[in-house]
N, C-alpha and C positions, 0 to 999 in steps of 0.2 A: 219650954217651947220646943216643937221638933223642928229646925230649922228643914230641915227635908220638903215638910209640907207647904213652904211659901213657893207659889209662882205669878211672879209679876215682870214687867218690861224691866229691862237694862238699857237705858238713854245713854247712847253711846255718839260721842265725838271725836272724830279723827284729824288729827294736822298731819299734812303729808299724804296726799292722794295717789301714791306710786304704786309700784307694782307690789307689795305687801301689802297695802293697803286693797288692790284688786283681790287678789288672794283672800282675804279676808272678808270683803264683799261677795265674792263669788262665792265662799263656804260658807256663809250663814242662808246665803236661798239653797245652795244643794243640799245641806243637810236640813230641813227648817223641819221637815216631814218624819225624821229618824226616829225609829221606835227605841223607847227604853233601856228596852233589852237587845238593841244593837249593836254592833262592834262597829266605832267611825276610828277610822284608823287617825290615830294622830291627836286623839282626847282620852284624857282620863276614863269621863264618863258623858252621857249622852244627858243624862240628870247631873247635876251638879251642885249640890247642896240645896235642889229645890229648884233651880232653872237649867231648864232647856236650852239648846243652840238657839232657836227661831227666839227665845225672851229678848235676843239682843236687837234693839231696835234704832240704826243710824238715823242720829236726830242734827247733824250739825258737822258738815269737812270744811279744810281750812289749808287756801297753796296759794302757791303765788304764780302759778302756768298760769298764762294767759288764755292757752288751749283749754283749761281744767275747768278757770274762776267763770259762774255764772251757769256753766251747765250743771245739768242733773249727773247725782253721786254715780248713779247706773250706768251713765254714760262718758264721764271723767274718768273713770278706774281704767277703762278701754282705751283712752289718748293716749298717743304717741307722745314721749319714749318709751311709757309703757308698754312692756314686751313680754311680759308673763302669760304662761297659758291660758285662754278662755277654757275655761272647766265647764261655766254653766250660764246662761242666760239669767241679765237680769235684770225683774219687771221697774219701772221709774217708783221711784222710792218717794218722790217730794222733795229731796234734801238738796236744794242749791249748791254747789261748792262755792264758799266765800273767799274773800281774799286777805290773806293772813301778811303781816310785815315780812320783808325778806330778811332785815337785818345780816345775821352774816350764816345765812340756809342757803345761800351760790358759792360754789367754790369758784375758780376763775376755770377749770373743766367743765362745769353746768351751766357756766352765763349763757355761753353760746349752742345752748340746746335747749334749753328752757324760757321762752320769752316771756318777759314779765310787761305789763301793760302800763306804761303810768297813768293812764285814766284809772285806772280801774283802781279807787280806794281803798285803802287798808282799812277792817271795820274793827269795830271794837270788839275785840274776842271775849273779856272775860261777859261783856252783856250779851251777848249773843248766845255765850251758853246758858246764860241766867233765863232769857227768852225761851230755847227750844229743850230748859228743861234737861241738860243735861246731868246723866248721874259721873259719866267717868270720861275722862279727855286722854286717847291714845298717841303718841309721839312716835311717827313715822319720819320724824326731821333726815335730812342728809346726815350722813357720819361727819363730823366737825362744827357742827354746828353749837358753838358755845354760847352766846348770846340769846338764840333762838330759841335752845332749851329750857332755859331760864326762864326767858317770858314767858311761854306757853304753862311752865312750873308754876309762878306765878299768878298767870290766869285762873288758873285751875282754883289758886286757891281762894283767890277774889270772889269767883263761882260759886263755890263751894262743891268741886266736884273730887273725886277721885281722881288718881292719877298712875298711868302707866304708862316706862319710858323704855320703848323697845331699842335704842341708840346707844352707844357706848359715852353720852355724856355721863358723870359720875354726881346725878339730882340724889337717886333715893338711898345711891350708897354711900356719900358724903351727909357729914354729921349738920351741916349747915342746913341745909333741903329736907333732910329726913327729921328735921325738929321743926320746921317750920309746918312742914307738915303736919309734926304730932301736934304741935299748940294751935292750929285751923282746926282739928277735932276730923282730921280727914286719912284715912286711907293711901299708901302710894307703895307702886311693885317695880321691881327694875333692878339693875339697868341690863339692858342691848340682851335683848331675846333669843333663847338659844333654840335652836332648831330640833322639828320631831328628829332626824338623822340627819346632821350634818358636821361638819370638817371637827368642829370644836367640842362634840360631847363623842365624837367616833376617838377623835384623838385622846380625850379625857378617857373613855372608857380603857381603851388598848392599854394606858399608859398606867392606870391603877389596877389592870391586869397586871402584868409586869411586876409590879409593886407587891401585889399580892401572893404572887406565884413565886416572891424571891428573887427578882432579878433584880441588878446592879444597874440602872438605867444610865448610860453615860453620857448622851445626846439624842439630840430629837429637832425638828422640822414639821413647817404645815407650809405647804404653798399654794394657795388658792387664786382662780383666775376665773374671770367672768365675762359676761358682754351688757350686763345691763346697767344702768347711770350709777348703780352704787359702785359699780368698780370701777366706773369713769371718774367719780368724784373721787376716791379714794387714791388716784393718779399723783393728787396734789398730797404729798407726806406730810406736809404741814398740817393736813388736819387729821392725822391717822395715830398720833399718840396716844391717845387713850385708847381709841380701836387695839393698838398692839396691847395695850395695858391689858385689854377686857380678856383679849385670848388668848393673853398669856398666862394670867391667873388663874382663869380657867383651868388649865392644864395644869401648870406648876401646886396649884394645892393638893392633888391630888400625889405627889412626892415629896417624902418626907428630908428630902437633903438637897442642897443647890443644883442643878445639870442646864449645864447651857444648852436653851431653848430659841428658836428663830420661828416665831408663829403670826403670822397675820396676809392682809392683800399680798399677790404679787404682782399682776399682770392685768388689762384691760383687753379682753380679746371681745370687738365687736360681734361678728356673726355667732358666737356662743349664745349673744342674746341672754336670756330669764337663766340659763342653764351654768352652774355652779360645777369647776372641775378641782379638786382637792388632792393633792400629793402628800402624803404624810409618812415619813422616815423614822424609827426607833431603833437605836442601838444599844447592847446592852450586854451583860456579861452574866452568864448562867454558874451552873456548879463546874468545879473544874475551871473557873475563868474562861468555861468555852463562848466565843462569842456570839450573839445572834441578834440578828437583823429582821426588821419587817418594816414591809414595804407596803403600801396600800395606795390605792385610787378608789378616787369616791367621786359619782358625777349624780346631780340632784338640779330638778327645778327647783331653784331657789325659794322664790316667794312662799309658795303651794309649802314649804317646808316649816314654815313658822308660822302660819295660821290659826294652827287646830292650835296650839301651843297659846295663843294670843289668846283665841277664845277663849282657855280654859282662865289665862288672867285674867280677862275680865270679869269672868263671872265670881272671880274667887274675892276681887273689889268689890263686887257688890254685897257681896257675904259679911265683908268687914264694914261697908258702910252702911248694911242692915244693921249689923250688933256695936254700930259707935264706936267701932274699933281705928283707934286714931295712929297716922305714923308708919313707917316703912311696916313692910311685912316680911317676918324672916322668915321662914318656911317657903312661904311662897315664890320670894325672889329666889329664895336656894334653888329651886328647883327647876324654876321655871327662866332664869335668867343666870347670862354668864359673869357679871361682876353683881354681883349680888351684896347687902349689908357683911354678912357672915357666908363665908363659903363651907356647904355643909356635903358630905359624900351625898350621890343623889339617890340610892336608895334611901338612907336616911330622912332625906329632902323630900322624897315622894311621898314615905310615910305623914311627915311633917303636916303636909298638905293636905293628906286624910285624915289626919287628926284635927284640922283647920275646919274642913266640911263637917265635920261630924259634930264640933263644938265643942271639942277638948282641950284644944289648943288656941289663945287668943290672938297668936302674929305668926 
């Protein structure tokens, strides 16, 4: 069979209607039109083992805003604290946003910016996706949310859908998640979504320069600071251990001997708003024990940064749940995500991934 040749919808569900979540909505109607032989900055491919961007079809969002729950997906991605750039117009979809359990998705920095309704009922997620037919459930949860991730894992499997966990909860790359997966006969990519250029694959790359070129790497830093709820949430440390876990493994695989590393949030700067400012420090000792320093600033709309990157997961789940491919995907999470099953160099990873589309490679 040439997998190339199949194109069909991708029933797509998102928990978490925030500002990735916008980003991600807004880039499937701007690109929906792109020709083949296109360059969309920020995807592999425009084709994608047989589906296009426009196959992905939002069938099913899931929040607990009270601003969000009940309006249309079109119109949700746009509410306030949502602050990400409008890129592109977009037309009403049909897809309600439902109301998903909060459990512990409020840090005590989100309570009081995010109102939740208690009319408004919690529905039954995994029948809801059973209903609108969903093929793969995306996880845009707050960073800490432990509880939340799990259910929604869960759901998915009850479903029977695919699963993608853009968060630094540790679902697809813990052995507990990533078999329950495989024994559902289902698909799952993750965790916590790395960005087309951002703080954690800029840092990553620099640092296995360095690596490569001979350098003695002796310390190193990432300080990142924001304005929008994910660095308001991230205010509260108590939920940001793993987040340090995801980005700092990230980096550290990439050197082959211990060097104390300080990488994750720093700072919540409101009027930054959607806009990501990244300070990254390496020190290091060349030939000669001469020593040398690099210093970098990195400034990015955040959201708009991990989108095309999303899309390409998802398409790449539906690839495996075309071919019954059950259970974490290693190639794919390598690549495409910073705490991944196996951390693999990301050339390598990249390749990994087109050897995945091509049907050489089964995870």
């Amino acid at each position: 069979m040439c997998w190339g040749d199949r194109m069909a919808e991708i029933r797509l569900a998102i928990v978490g209607v925030g500002n990735c979540a916008s980003s991600l909505i807004q880039g499937l109607e701007y690109y929906k039109e792109a020709r083949e032989d296109q360059f969309v900055p920020g995807l592999m491919h425009v084709n994608f083992g047989g589906y296009h961007i426009r196959d992905i079809k939002p069938v099913a969002a899931f929040d607990v805003d009270a601003n969000k729950v009940g309006r249309d997906l079109s119109e949700a991605i746009f509410a306030p604290p949502n602050c990400t750039k409008k890129f592109c117009e977009v037309p009403k979809l049909g897809v309600e946003v439902m109301r998903g359990p909060v459990l512990d998705g409020l840090g005590k920095y989100l309570k009081p910016v995010i109102p939740v309704d208690p009319t408004q009922q919690p529905v039954d997620v995994a029948e809801e996706l059973r209903r609108t037919k969903a093929d793969i459930l995306v996880s845009y949860l707050p960073v800490g949310s432990y509880e939340a991730s799990r259910y929604y894992a869960q759901q998915a499997i009850e479903a029977g859908c695919g699963y993608i966990n853009c968060i630094p909860e540790f679902i697809v790359s813990g052995k507990e998640w990533g078999e329950r997966f495989r024994k559902a006969g289902l698909p799952c990519a993750g965790d916590d979504i790395k960005s087309q250029v951002g703080a954690t694959i800029l840092h990553r790359t620099l640092a296995k320069l360095l690596i490569d070129r001979g350098v003695k790497l002796e310390e190193s830093y990432q300080l990142n600071i924001g304005g929008n709820t994910d660095f308001l949430n991230m205010l509260e440390e108590e939920r940001l251990s793993s987040k340090r876990v995801s980005k700092t493994e990230a980096v550290s695989s990439q050197v082959p001997y211990e060097v104390p590393l300080r990488i994750g949030p720093s700072d919540y700067v409101p009027f930054l708003k959607d806009n990501k400012v990244c300070y990254i420090y390496l020190r290091g000792r060349k030939f000669g024990d001469i020593p040398l320093t690099i210093d970098v600033k990195l400034s990015v709309e955040d959201s708009p940064n991990s989108a095309g990157v999303v899309i390409d997961a998802i398409r790449a789940v539906k690839l495996a749940l075309d071919r019954g491919i059950a259970g974490p995907l290693i190639g794919v999470s390598a690549y495409f995500f910073k705490h991944p099953p196996v951390q693999i160099p990301d050339e390598q990873a990249r390749q990994a991934v087109e050897d995945f589309i091509a049907g050489r490679r089964d995870n």
